[in-house]
N, C-alpha and C positions, 0 to 999 in steps of 0.2 A: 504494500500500500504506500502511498507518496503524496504529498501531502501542494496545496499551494495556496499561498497568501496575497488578499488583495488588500493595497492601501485605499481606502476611498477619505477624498475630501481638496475641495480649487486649491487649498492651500499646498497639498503635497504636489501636485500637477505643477503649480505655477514654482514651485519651487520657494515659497515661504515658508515653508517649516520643512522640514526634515525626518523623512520617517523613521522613526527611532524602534517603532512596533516590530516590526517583522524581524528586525538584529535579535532582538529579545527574544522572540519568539523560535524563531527558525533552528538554534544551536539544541534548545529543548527539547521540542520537535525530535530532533535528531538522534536523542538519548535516550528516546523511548523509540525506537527503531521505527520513525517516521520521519525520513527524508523530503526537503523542500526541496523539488523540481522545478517551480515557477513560482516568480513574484511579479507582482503588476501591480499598476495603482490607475487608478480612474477616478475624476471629477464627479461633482456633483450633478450629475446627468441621470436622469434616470432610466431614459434608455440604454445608457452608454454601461448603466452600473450591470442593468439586468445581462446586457450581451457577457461583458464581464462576468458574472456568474456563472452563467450558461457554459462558456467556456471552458471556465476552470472544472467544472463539475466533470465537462466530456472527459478533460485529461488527468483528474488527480482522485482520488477517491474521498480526499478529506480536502475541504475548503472552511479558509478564515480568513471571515473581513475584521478590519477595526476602522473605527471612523462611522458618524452618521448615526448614532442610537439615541442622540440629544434631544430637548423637547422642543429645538426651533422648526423654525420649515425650511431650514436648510438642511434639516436631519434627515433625510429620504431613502435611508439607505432598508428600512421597515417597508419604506412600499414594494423599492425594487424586490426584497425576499420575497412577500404575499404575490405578486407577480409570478415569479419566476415558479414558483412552487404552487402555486394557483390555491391560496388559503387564507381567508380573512383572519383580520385581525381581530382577536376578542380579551375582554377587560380581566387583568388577573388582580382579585382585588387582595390578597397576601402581598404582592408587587409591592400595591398602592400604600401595604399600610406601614410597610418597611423604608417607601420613600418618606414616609407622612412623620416619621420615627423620627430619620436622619435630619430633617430641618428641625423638628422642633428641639433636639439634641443643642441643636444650635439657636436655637435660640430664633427661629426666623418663621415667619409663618409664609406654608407653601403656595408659590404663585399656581393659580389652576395650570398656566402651561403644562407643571410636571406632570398633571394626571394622565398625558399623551406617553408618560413611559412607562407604565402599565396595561399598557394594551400592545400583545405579543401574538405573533403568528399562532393560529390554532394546531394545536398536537406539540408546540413546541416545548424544549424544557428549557426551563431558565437557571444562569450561571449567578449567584449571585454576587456582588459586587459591595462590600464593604467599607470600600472608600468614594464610592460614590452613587447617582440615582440611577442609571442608565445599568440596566442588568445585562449580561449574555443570553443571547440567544444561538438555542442547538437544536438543528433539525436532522433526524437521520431517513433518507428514503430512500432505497432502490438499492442499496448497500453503497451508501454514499452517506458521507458526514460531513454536514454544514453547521459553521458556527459562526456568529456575528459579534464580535468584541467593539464597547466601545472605544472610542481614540484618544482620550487623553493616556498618554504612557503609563503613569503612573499608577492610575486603575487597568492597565491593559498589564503591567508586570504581577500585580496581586493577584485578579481573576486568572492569570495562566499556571501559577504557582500554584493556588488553595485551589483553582476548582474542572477547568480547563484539561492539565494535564491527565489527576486523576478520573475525569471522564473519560477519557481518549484511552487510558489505558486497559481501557473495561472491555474495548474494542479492537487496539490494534494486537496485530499479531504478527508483528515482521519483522526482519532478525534484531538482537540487541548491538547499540552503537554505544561503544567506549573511547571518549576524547580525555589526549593527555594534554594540558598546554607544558612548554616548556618554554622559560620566560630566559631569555638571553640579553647583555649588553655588550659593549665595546668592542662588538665587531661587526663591520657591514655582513651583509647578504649572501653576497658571492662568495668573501670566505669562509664564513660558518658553512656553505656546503660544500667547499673542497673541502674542512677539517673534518666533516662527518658523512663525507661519502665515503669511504669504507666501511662506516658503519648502516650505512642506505642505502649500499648499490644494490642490493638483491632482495625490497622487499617482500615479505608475502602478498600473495592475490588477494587477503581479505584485509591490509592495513595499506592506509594511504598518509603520506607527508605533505605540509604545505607549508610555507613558509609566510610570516607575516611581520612585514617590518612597518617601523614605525617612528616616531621620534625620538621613544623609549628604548629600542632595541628589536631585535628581532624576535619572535615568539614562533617558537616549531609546535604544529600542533599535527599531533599523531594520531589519527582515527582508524580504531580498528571495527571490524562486524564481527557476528559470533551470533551460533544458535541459540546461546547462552551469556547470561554476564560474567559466570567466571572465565568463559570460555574469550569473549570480546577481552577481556580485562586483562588476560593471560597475554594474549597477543600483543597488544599495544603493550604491557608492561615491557616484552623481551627488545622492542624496536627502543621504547623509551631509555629502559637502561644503556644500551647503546650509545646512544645520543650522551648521556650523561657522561661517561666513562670521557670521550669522547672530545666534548664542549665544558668540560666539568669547569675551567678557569673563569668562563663566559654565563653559565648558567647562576642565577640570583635568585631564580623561584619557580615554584609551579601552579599552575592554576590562574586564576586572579587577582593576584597580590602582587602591589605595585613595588618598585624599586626605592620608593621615600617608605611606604609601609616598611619594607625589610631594615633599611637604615632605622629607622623609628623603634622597631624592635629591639635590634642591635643594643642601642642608646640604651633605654629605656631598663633595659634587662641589667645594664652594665652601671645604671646611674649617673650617668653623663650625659652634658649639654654642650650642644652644637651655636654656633654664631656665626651670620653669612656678612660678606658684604660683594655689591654687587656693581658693575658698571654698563654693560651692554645691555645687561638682560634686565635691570632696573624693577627688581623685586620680584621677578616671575620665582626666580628660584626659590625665594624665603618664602612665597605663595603657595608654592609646589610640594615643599615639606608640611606648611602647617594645615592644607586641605585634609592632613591625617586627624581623626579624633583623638583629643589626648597628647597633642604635638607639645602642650604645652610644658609638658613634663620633661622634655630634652630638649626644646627650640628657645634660645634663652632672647634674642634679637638679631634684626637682618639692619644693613644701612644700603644707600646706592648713593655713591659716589661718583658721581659723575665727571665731574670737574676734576680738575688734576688739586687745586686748592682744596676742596672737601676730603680728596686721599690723603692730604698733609695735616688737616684740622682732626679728622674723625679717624685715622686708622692709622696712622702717624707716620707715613710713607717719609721715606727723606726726600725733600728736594733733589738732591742731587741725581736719583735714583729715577726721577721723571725727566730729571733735565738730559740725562742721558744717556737713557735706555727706552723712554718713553712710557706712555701711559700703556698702553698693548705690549707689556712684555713681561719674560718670566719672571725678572727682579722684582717688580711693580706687583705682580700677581702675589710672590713669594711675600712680600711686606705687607702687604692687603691682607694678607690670611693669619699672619702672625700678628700685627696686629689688633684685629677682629675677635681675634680668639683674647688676646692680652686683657686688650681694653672691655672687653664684657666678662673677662674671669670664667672661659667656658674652657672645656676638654679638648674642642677642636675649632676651629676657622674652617670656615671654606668661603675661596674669592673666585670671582669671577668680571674681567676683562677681555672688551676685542671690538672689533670693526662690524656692528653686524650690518648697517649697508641701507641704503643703496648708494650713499656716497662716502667719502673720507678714506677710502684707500688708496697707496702707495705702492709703489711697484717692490718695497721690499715689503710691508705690510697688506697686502691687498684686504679687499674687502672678504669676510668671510675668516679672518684670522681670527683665531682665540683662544685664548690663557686661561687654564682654569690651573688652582692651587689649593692643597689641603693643608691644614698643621696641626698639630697635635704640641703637647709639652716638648716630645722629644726629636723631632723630625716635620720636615714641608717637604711635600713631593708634587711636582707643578709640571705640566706639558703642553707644548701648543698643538694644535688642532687650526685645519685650512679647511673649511664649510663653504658655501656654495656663495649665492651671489642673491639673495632672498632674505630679506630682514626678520621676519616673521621665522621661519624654518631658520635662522643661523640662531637665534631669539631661545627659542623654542630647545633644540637639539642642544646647545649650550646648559640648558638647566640638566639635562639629563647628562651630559658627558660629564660633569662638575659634581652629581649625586656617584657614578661610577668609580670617579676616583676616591673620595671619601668614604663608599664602600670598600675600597680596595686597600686603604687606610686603615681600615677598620680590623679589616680580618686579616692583613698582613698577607696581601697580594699581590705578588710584581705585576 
């Protein structure tokens, strides 16, 4: 069985919002041995939505929309169902009295618009939805399964988690999929797969590799099948250790936990506090740590020094040290970290300096150069880094080369 997802609503079409549903969705999908074959998204049309249905239904066995279960009248996505399945709409007043629940919880007395999302395709069964009015709708007919999520993300991750999934697995029966992610840094693309093709040239026919890079690093994710989960679980473990064995210097995680998460731990475990200061990248980095919950506990403060003056007032750079080595360089980087770390009384520094563009490079400096540096009591270890020619992306890629080295600091990693 195989499964396909439609996005509905002008907003996803015209490219104002971004569909976030179907990412969500689809990997889950997957781990209950139901593979997404197609995604699509369609406008608020309501002929356009029914063909789209029609569609998906011929090629996939199980269809989900999200988007359109609202009580506006741009919410249409109820009629094109009744349509397509030729079944009126009739009032479920359980629905009603569970919407009727959640506003007064809050305190708001309900606009009658709402009582339009109690009225659900007949035979249908409804998902419920506990963060919000708009319930799931699931129709099964002909041995085909139809389900309608609504579209804000947020209710569309809860209904797939509590109620979604466990419906689907009352019915699917197709083999079991086992995903390892394996989280990598400090090394591009290309060579993490010459380091570990030895270890990938001969996969089995029921495990596949894929590579996914990103600002962070690159992420190998190993998907094996299996008539069973020990059996799935088996396979992808023997391809994954491989890998590990392998990339072991480059590997910082598995699964979904980030590279400031692992630093964060590190710290945390060990009682110690970190302090940035930053020039290019003008706080993304000390931004990037503290998004962790609980950063508070090891992220003691960030500065961004801009000026070559504020590295002399706030981090105590020498003069001499900018006058003639300049702001972009390892000297600069090296006193930026030592002292950040000094002057806040933390465990470590970490600096960061460079060119990120689109102008102010030099032909010995170009644009895309950049210094990152760690220190500790007893040791700085600082390297330059030549990035692309994109502000944004030298910006961005700079906060994570700058977390790699201070992991590598950390656990005493050449």
């Amino acid at each position: 069985m195989e499964a396909e997802i439609i996005t509905i609503g002008d907003e996803i079409i015209s490219g104002h919002t971004i569909d976030t549903n179907s990412a969500y969705i689809a990997p889950r999908l997957a781990e209950i041995g139901l593979p997404v074959t197609y995604k699509s998204a369609v406008g608020d049309d309501l002929k356009k939505m029914e063909e789209a249905i029609h569609l998906a239904l011929r090629r996939a066995g199980v269809v989900i929309t999200t988007g359109g279960l609202g009580p506006t009248d741009d919410d249409i996505t109820k009629k094109a169902i009744v349509r397509v399945f030729k079944r009126n709409l009739v009032f479920q007043e359980d629905v009603l009295e569970d919407i009727r629940r959640r506003f007064a919880a809050r305190g708001i007395k309900m606009p009658a618009i709402n009582q339009n999302q109690a009225l659900l395709p007949q035979g249908a069964i409804y998902l419920p939805n506990r963060l919000g009015s708009a319930v799931g709708i699931a129709i099964i007919e002909d041995d085909k399964i139809f389900i309608s999520l609504p579209g804000v993300p947020r209710e569309v991750q809860v209904i797939a988690d509590e109620e979604l999934l466990p419906f689907l697995k009352k019915y699917v029966r197709g083999e079991v999929i086992k995903i390892i992610k394996i989280r990598t840094t400090g090394i591009i693309e290309s060579a993490l797969a010459e380091k570990i093709a030895p270890a990938t040239a001969k996969l089995p026919e029921n495990v596949r590799l894929a590579y996914l890079p990103s600002y962070s690093g690159v992420d190998l994710r190993v998907v094996a099948t299996g008539p069973s989960e020990d059996s799935a679980r088996e396979s992808a473990e023997r391809v994954a250790l491989k890998i590990r064995e392998a990339a072991e210097k480059y590997i910082y995680a598995e699964g979904e936990i980030s590279l400031e998460e692992i630093i964060g731990t590190i710290l945390a475990k060990r009682g110690q506090k970190l302090a940035t200061a930053e020039s290019c990248t003008a706080g993304l980095l000390a931004g990037q740590i503290t998004r962790i919950p609980g950063s508070s506990t090891y992220f003691e403060l960030g500065v961004v020094t801009y000026s070559n003056q504020s590295k002399i007032d706030l981090l105590g750079v020498q003069a001499e040290t900018l006058e003639r080595f300049g702001a972009v360089s390892v000297e600069t980087a090296e006193e930026m970290a030592r002292g950040i770390r000094t002057r806040a009384g933390v465990d470590y520094g970490l600096a960061v300096t460079g060119i990120a563009g689109p102008d102010g490079g030099t032909p010995e400096k170009p644009i895309g150069t950049v210094i990152i540096a760690a220190a500790s009591a007893q040791t700085v270890v600082s390297r330059r880094f030549q990035l692309g020619i994109d502000r944004e992306s030298n910006r961005r890629r700079t906060v994570y080369i700058a977390l790699e080295a201070l992991r590598r600091l950390l656990l005493g990693i050449e």
